[in-house]
C-alpha atoms as a printed R data frame, in Angstrom:
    type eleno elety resid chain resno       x       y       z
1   ATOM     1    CA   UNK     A     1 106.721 106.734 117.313
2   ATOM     2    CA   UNK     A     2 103.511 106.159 119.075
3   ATOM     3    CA   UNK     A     3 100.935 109.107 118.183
4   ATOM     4    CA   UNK     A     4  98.008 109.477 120.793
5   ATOM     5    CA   UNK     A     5  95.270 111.532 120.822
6   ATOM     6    CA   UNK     A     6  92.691 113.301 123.681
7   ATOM     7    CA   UNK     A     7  89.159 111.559 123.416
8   ATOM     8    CA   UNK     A     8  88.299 114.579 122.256
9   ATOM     9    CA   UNK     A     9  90.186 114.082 119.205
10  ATOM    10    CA   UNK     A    10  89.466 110.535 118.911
11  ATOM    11    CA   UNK     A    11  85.771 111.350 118.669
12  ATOM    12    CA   UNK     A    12  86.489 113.922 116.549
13  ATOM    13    CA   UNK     A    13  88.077 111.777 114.261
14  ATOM    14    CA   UNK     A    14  85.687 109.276 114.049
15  ATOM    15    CA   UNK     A    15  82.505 111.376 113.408
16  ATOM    16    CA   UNK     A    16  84.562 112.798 110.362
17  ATOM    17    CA   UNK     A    17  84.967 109.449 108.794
18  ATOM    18    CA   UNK     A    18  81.772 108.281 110.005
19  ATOM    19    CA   UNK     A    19  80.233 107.990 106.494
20  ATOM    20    CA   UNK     A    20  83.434 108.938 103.977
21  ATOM    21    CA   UNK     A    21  83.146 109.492 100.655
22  ATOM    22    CA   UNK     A    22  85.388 108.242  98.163
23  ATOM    23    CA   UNK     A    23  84.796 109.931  94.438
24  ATOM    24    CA   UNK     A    24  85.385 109.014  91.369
25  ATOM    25    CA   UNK     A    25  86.506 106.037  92.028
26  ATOM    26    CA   UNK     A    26  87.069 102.810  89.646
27  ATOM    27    CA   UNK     A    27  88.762  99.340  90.592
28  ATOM    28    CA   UNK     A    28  90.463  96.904  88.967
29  ATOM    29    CA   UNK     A    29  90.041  93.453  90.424
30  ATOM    30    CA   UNK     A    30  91.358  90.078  88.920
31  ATOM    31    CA   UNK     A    31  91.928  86.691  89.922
32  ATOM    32    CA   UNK     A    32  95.049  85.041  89.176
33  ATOM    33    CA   UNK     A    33  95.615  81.048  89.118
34  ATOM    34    CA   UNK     A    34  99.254  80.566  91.233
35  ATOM    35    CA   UNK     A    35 101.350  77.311  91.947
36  ATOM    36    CA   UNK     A    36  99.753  75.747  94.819
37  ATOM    37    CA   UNK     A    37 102.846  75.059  96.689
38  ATOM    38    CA   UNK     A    38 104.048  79.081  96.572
39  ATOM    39    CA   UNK     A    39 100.914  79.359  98.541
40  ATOM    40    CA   UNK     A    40 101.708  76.819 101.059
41  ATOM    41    CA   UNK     A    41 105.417  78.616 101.527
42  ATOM    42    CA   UNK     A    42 104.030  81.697 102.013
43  ATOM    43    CA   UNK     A    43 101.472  81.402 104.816
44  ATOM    44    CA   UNK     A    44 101.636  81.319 108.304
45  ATOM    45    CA   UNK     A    45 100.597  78.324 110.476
46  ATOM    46    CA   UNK     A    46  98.056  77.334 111.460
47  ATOM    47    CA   UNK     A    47  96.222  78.777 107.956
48  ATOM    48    CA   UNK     A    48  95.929  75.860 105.348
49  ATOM    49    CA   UNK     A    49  95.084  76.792 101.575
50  ATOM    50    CA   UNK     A    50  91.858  77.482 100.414
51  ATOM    51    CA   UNK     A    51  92.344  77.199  96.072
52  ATOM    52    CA   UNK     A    52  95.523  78.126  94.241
53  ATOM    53    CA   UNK     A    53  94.089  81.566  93.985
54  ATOM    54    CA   UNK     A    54  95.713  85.300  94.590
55  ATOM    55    CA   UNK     A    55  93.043  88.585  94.203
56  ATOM    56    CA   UNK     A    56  94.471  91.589  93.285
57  ATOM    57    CA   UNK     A    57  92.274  95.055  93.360
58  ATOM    58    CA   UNK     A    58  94.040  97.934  92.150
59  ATOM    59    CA   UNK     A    59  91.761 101.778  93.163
60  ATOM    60    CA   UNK     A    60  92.028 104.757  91.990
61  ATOM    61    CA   UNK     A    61  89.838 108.057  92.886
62  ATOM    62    CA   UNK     A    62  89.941 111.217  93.998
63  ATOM    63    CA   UNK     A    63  91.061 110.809  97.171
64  ATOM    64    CA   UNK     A    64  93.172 108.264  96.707
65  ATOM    65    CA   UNK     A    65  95.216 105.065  94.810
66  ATOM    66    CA   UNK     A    66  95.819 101.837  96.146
67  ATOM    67    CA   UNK     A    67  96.936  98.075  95.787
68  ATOM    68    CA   UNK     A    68  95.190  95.314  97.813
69  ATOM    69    CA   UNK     A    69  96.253  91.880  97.320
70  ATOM    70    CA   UNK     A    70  95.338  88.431  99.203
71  ATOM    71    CA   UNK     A    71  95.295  84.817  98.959
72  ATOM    72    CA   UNK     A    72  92.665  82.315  99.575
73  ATOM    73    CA   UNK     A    73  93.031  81.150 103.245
74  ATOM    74    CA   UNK     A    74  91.275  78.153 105.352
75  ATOM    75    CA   UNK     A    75  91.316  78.482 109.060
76  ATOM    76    CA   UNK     A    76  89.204  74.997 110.240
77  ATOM    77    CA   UNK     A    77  85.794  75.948 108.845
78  ATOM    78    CA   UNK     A    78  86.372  79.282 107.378
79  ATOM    79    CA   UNK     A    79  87.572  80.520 104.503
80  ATOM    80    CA   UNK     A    80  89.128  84.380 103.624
81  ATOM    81    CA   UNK     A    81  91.488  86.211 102.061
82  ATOM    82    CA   UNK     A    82  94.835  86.553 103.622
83  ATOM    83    CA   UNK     A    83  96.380  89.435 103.289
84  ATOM    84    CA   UNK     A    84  99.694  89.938 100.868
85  ATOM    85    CA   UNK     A    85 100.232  93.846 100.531
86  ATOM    86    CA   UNK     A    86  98.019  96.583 101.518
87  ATOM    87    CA   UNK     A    87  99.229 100.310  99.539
88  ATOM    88    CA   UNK     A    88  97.739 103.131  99.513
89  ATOM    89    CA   UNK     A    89  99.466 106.957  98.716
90  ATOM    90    CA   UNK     A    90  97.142 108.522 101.552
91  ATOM    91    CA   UNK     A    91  96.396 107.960 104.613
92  ATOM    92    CA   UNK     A    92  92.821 108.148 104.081
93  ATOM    93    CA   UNK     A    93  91.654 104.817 102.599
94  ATOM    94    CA   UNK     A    94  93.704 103.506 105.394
95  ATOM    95    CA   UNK     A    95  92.294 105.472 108.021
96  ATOM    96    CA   UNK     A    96  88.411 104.810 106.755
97  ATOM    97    CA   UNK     A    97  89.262 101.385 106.505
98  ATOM    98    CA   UNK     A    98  90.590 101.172 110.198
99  ATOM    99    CA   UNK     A    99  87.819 103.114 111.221
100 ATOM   100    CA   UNK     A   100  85.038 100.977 109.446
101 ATOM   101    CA   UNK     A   101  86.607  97.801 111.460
102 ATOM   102    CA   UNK     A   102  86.895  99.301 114.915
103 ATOM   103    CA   UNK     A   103  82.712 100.345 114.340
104 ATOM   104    CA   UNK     A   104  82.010  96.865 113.912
């Protein structure tokens, strides 16, 4: 299913989650100490591990609940988080999050 939208509606859509609000909101975020070699299984050439380390943030608010979770990636000289599982019950933290990367 591909959904597409008038530039109209794109616009639209982007001046309502120009600035978006999230209330209420409180994480959870922790570190957790893995066996190096699960991490070395589990990602995709050419990223090398970083540390032995897996964040987890768990959100809740009003507008929505989610589950982000990555490990600590190298690609040559730089050094991120590579994504595990991204889960949110809305749309909208997934939307604003989209959203905030296409601005930049």
């Amino acid at each position: 299913m591909k959904i597409k939208m008038s530039n109209e509606e794109a616009q639209g859509m982007l001046k309502y989650f120009e600035h978006p609000h999230f209330t209420n909101v409180r994480n959870y975020i922790t570190i957790v100490e893995v066996d190096p070699k699960w991490i070395e299984e589990i990602l995709p050439p050419p990223l090398q591990p970083a540390a032995p380390v897996v964040s987890i943030a768990l959100s809740e608010g009003d507008q929505f609940h989610g589950l982000v979770m990555g490990v600590n990636a190298r690609y040559g000289d730089i050094v991120g988080d590579w994504g595990l599982a991204y889960v949110m019950d809305t749309d909208l933290g997934v939307i604003a999050g989209h959203l905030t990367w296409l601005r930049t």
